[in-house]
Legacy VTK file of the C-alpha trace (Angstrom):
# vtk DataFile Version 3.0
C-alpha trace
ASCII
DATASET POLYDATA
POINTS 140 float
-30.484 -8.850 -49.015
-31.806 -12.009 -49.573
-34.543 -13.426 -47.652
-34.080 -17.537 -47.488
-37.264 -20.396 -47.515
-38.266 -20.670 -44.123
-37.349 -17.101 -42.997
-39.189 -13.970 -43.319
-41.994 -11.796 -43.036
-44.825 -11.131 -45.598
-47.258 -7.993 -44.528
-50.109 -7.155 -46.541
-51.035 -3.424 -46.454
-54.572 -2.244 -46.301
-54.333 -1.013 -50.346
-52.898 -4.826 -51.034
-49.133 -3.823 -51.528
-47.318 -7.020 -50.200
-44.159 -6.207 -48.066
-41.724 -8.927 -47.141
-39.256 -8.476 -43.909
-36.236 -9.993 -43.507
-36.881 -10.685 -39.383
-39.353 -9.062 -36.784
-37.146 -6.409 -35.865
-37.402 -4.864 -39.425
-41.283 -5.405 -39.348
-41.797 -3.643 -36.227
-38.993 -0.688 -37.634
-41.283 -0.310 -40.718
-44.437 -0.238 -38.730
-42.721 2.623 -36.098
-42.036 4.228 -39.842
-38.139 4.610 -38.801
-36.467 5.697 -41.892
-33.256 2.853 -42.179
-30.953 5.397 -43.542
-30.662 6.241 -40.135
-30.429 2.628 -38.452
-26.458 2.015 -38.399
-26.951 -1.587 -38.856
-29.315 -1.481 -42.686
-27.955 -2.073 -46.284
-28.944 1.105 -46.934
-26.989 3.420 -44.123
-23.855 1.307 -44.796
-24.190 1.837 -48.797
-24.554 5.598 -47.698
-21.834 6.262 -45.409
-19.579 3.983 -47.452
-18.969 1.228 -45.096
-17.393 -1.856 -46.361
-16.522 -0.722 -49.137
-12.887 -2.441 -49.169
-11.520 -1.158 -52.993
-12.290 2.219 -54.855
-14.479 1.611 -58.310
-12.316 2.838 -60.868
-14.900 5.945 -63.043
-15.631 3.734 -66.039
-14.334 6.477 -68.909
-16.589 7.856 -71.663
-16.230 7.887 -75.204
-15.739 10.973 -77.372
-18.001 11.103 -80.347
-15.382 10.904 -83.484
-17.484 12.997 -85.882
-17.509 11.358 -89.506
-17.757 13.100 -92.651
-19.698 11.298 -94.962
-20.457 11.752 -98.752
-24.162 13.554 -99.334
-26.251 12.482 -102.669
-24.824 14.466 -105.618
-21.009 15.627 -103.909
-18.701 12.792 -102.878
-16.456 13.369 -100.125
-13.276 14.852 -102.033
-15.893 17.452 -103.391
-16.887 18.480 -99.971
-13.857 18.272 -98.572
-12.476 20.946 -101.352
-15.663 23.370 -100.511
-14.548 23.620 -97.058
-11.058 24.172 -97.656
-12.033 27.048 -99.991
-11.081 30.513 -98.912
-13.891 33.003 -98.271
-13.220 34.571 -101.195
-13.149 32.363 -103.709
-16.376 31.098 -102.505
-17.888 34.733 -102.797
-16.855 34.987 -106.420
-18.101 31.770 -107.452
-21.174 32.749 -105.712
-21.863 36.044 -107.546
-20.787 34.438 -110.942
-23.519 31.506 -110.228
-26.315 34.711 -109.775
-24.841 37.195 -112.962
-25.183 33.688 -115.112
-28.951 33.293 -113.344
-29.636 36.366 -114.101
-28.301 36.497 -117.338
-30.408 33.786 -118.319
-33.718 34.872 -116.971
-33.573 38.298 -118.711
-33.174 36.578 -122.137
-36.113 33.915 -121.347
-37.945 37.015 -120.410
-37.189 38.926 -123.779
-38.050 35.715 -126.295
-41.453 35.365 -124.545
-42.525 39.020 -125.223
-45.570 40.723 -122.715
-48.502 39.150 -124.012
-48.435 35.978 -122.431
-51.017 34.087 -120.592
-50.025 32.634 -117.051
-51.848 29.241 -117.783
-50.063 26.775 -119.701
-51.846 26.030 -123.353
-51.305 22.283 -122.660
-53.635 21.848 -119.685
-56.059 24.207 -121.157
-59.598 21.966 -121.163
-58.460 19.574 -119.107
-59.693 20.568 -115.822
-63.166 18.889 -114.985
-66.419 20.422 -115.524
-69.040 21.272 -112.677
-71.257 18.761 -111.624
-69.439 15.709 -112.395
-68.888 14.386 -109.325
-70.604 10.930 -107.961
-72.704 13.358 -105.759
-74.852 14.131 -108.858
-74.809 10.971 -110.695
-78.351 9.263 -110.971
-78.013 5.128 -110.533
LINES 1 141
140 0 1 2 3 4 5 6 7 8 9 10 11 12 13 14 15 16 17 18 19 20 21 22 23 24 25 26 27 28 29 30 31 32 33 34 35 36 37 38 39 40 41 42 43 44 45 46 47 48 49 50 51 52 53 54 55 56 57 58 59 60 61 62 63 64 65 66 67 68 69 70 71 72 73 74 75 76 77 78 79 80 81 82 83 84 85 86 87 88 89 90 91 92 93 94 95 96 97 98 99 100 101 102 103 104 105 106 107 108 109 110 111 112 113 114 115 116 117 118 119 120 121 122 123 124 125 126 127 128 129 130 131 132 133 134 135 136 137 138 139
């Protein structure tokens, strides 16, 4: 409700929280702490027991969320599209094909290189720094 210039109430609290009242008979309800849901003549009890309420409020509807497919980096949308649509089946074969061909691949990588071989890569040998280079021991 709106209070008008000229009309009104302000009441300071003791912690300085400003309250403004409409007439006296609303001050001296909030001083007698009567709650106005209960006071048939408040705003508040009205908007509670739905008085004056002359049309119904239509529920607004929600949205659905349309989910969208969209193309990922590396399969466009046809491609994806075609996965999904795959039987089961076909997608198990192509599966195990991918790992014999893996497979197949590693063991003759493994058989060129023979057993003797050192883990650390014969291009980065020397390059790592030496002790005691740091700027911790350098003299200026």
């Amino acid at each position: 409700m709106r209070i008008y210039p000229g009309h009104g109430r302000k009441m300071i609290r003791g912690d300085s929280k400003p309250f403004w009242f409409l007439n006296g008979r609303c001050h001296a309800d909030f001083i007698m702490r009567r709650n106005p849901r209960k006071l048939s003549w408040t705003q508040l009890y009205r908007r509670l027991h739905k008085k004056g309420t002359l049309e119904e409020v239509a529920k607004r509807r929600t949205r659905k969320v349309v989910k969208v497919q969209r193309a990922v980096e590396g399969a466009d949308l046809a491609a994806i599209k075609a996965k999904r649509n795959q039987k089961p089946e076909v997608r198990q074969a192509a599966r195990e094909a991918a790992m014999r061909e893996v497979k197949a691949a590693k063991k003759s990588s493994s058989s060129k290189g023979g057993k003797g071989r050192s883990r650390v890569n014969p291009d980065m040998k020397g390059s790592g720094q030496k002790k005691g280079t740091g700027k911790q021991n350098k003299r200026y």
